[in-house]
C-alpha beads as a LAMMPS data file, in Angstrom:
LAMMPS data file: protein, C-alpha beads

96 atoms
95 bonds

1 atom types
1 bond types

-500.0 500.0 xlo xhi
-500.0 500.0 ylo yhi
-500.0 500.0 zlo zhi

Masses

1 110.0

Atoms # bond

1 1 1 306.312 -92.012 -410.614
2 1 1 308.604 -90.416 -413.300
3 1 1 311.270 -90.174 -410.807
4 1 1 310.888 -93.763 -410.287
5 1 1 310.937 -94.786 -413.585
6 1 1 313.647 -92.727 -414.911
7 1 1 315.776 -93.486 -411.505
8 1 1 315.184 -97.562 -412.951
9 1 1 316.560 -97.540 -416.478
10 1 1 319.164 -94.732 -416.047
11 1 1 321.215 -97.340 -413.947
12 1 1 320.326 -100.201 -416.357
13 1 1 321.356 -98.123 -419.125
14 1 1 324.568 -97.300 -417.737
15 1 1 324.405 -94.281 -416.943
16 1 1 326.940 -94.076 -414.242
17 1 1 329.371 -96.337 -416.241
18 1 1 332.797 -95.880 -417.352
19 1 1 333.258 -98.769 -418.953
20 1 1 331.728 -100.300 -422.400
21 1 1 330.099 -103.477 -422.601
22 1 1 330.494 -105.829 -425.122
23 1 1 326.181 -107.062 -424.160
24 1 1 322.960 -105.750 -424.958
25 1 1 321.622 -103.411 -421.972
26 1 1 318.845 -102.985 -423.807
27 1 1 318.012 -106.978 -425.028
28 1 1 314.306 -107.171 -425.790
29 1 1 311.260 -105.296 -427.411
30 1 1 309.072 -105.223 -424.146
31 1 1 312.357 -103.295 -422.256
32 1 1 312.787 -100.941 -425.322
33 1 1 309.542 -99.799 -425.620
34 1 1 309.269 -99.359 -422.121
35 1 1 312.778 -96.858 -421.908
36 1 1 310.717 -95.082 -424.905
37 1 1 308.580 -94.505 -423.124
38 1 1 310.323 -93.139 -420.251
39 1 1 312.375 -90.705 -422.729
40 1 1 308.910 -89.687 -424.339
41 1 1 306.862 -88.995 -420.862
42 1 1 308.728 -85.388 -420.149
43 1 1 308.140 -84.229 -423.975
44 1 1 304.801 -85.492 -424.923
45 1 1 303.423 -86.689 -421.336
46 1 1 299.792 -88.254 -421.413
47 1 1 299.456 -88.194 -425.086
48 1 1 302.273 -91.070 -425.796
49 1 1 299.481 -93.469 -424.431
50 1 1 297.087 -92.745 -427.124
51 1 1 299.727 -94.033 -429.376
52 1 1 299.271 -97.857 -428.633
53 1 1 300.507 -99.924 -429.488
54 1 1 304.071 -99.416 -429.790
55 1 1 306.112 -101.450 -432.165
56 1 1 309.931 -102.617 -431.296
57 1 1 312.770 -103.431 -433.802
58 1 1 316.999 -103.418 -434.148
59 1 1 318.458 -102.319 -436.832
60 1 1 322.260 -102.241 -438.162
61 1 1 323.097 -104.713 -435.367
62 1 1 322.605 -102.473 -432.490
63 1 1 320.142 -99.553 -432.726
64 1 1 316.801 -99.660 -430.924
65 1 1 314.051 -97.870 -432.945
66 1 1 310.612 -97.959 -431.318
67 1 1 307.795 -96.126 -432.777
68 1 1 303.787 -95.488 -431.562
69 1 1 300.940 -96.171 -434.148
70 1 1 299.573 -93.379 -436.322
71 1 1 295.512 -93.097 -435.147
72 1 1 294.453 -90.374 -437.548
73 1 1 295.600 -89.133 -441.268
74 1 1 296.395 -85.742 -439.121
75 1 1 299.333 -85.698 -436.691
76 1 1 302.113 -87.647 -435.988
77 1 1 303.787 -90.565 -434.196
78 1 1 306.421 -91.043 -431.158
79 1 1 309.596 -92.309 -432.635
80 1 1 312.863 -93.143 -431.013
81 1 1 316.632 -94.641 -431.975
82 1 1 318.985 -95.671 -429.547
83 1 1 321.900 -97.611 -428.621
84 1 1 321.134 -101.035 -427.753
85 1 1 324.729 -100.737 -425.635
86 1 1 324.894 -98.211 -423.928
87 1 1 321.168 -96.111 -424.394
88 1 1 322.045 -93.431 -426.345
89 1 1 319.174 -91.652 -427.832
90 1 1 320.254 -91.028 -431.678
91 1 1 316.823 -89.286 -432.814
92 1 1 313.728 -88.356 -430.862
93 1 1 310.409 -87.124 -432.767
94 1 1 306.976 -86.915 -432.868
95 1 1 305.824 -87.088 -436.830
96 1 1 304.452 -88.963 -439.799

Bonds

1 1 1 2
2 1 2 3
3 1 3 4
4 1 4 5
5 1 5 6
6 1 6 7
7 1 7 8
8 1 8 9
9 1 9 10
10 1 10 11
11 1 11 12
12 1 12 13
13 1 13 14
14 1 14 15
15 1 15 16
16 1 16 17
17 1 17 18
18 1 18 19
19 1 19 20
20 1 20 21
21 1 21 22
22 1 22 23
23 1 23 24
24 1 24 25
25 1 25 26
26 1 26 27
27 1 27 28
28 1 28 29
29 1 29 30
30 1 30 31
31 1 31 32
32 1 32 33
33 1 33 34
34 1 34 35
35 1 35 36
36 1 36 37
37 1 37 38
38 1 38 39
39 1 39 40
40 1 40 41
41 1 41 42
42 1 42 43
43 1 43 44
44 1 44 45
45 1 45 46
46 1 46 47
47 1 47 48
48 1 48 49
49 1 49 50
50 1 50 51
51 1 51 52
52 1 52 53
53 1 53 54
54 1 54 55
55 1 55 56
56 1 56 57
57 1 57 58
58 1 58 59
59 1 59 60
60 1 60 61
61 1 61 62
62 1 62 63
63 1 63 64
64 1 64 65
65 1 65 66
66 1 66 67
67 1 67 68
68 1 68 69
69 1 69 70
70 1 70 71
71 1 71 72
72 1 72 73
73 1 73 74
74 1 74 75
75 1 75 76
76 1 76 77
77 1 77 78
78 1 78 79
79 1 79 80
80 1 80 81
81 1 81 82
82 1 82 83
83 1 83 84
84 1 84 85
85 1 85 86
86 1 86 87
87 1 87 88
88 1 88 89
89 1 89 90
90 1 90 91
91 1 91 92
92 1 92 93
93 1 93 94
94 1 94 95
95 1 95 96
């Protein structure tokens, strides 16, 4: 399944392209969370789902930042920035 998914949005995410588009890859909250998800699943596997829900928003124009919902006062939270261009991950952590 992993294979799958990460075999999906590496394409979408342009990957394999040379050139630079001028559009959104990523264009909605629903598709971001889900790549977050899919960059999250090799580094914190099951656990990401106990996170829920996950919250979407773009910032300076063009970076993705997705983030899980703190459960406890005691551990952290999934958090992600990326390109909304071209998918490139900016910051990656797992904290308050």
């Amino acid at each position: 399944m992993k294979v799958l998914l990460i075999s999906i949005f590496f394409p979408l995410c342009g990957f394999n392209s040379n050139e630079i588009s001028k559009e959104f890859l990523i264009k909605d909250a629903k598709t971001a969370i889900e790549f977050a998800k899919v960059v999250w699943k090799p580094y914190y596997g099951k656990l990401i789902n106990t996170h829920k829900p996950f919250k979407a928003s773009i910032v300076r124009d063009s970076i993705w930042v997705v983030q899980g919902t703190l459960k406890t006062k005691k551990g952290g939270k999934p958090y992600l920035e990326f390109n909304a261009y071209d998918c490139t991950v900016y910051k990656m952590s797992f904290g308050k």
